[in-house]
N, C-alpha and C positions, 0 to 999 in steps of 0.2 A: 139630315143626310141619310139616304136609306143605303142599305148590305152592299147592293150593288155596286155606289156609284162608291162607295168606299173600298171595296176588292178590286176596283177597277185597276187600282194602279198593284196590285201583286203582279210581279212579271213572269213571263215565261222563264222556263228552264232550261238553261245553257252551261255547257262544259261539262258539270259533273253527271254522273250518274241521275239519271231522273227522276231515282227516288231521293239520292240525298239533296241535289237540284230543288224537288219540290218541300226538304225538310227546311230548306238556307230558305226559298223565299217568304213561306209560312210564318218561320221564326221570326223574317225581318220583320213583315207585314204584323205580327204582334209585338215587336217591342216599340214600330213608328204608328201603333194605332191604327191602323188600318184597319187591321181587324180587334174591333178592342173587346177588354175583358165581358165574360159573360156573353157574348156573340158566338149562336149558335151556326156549324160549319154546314154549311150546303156542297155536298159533294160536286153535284153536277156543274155549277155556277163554277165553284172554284177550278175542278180540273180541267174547266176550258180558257181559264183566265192563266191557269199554267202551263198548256200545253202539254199536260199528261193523260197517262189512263185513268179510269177510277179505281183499276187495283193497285197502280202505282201509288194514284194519293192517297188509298187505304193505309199502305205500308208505311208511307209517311206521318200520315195523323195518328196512327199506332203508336209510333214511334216517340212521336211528340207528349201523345198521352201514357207513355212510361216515364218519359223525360217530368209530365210535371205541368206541362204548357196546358193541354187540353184535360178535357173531363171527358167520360165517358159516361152518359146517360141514360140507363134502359130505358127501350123502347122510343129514347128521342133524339141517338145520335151522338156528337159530341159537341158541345161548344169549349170555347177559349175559358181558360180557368182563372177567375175572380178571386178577389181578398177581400171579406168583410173588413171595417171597420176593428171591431174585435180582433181580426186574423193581422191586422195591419201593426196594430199594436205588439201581440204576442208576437209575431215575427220580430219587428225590434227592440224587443227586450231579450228576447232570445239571442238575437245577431249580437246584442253587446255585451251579455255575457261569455257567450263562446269567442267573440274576437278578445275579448279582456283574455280569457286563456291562453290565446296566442300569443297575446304580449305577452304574459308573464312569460311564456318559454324563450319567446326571442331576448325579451331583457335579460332573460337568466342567465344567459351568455356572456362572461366578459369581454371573452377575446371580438365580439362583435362579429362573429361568423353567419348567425342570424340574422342580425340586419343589414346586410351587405347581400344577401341573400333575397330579400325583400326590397332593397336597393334597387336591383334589378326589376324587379317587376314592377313599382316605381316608375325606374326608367322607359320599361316598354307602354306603361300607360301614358307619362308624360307626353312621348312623342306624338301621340294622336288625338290628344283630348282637345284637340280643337280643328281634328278631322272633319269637314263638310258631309262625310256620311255617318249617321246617327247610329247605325249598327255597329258600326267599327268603334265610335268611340262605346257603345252599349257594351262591347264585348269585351273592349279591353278594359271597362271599368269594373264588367264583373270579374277577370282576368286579374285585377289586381286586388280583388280583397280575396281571391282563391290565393292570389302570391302571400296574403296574411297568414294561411292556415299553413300553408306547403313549408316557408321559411319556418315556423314554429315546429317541425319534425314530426308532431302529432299526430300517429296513423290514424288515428280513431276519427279525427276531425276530418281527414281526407275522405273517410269511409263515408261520412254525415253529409259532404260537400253537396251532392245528384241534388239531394231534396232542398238543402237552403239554397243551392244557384234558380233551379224553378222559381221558388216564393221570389228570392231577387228580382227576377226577371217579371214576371207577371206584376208587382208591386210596384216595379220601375215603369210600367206600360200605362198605369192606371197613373202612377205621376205626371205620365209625359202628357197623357190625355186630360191632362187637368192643370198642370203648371208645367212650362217649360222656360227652363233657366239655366245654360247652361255654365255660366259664370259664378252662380252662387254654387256648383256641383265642384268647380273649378276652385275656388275659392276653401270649400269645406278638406278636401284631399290636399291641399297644401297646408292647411290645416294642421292636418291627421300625419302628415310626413313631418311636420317641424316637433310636433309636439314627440311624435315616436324617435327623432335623433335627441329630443332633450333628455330622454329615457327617464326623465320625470312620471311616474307609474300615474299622476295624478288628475296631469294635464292630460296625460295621452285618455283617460278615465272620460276627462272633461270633453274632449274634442271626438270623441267616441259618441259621448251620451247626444252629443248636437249632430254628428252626422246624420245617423240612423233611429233616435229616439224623439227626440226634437223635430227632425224633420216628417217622422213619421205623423206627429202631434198637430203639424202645422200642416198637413197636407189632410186631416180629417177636417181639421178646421175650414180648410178651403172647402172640402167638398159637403160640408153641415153648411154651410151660409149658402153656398151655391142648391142646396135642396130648398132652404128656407125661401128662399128667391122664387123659386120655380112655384112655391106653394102658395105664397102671396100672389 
């Protein structure tokens, strides 16, 4: 499938402001694959598929590339920002250590203020995660493991959030383009909420290491036999 006929469906910009207009359909276009990782951006191509200017989409892909989304190139522009292999991994060994920190603050709590707290956010994920629009549930899933750090009080971890929501987001893009499942996603978060009401420090350890470490293991796996393939 070449550039084109894959931006094809980025859609024009409607209601909001044009540049943040051209930031919502960019963003969608990289979490539904459209535009997938490592795809270099073609301004002209693009700011006629959105209906902006090209300083508008400037201000945009700036934008995106402080966010985390894009890279900035010397001398070749920006393309959409990739996860090695390697990078895949340390992100989820990273994501479970610092979510483990969250628990322990929210456990720490008897009177249960903190997870009732995350309750909520919980609850704003459940009600969509079987939303027919892929962004919406993309958003409120990153939406609920930000509700993991905010319920745990930890400013510091809020401070950390900009950079691990990008790697999220880009890692979830390169999944979606290579397995999509949205029931085993479904599956893992109910998971991760029963084990975190057991306040079992151990299980929630266990169903932690299988969201984000396991899964991350099992999706290099997918994409090592799917090279092996291409090479044979």
């Amino acid at each position: 499938m070449t550039t084109s006929s894959r931006s094809a469906s980025v859609g024009q910009v409607a209601g909001l402001s044009r540049r943040d207009g051209a930031i919502q359909e960019i963003r969608r276009a990289i979490v539904l694959g459209t535009l997938v990782p490592g795809e270099k951006i073609t301004e002209v191509g693009l700011a006629s598929q959105l209906g902006v200017s090209r300083p508008t989409l400037r201000e945009a892909l700036n934008q995106l590339a402080r966010e985390g989304l894009l890279v900035q190139e010397p001398y070749r522009g920006m393309r959409v920002a990739e996860l090695s292999a390697g990078e895949h991994l340390d992100l989820a060994h990273t994501r479970h250590a610092v979510d483990m920190l969250a628990v322990d603050s929210i456990l720490a709590v008897p009177d249960g203020q903190r997870m009732a707290a995350l309750d909520e956010y919980w609850e704003e994920f459940a009600a969509v995660e079987r939303d027919p629009d892929p962004l919406i549930r993309h958003e409120a899933h990153v939406a609920f493991h930000r509700g993991i750090w905010e319920a745990s009080e930890n400013q510091v971890l809020l401070r950390l959030w900009p950079v691990i929501e990008a790697h999220i987001t880009i890692a979830l893009a390169q999944d979606q383009a290579i397995r999509s499942d949205p029931n085993r996603a479904l599956t893992q978060h109910h998971a991760l909420m029963d084990a975190l009401h057991s306040r079992d420090r151990d299980a929630v350890d266990r169903a932690f290491r299988e969201h984000t470490i396991r899964s991350a293991e099992e999706l290099l796996e997918i994409m090592a036999a799917q090279s092996t393939a291409v090479a044979v």
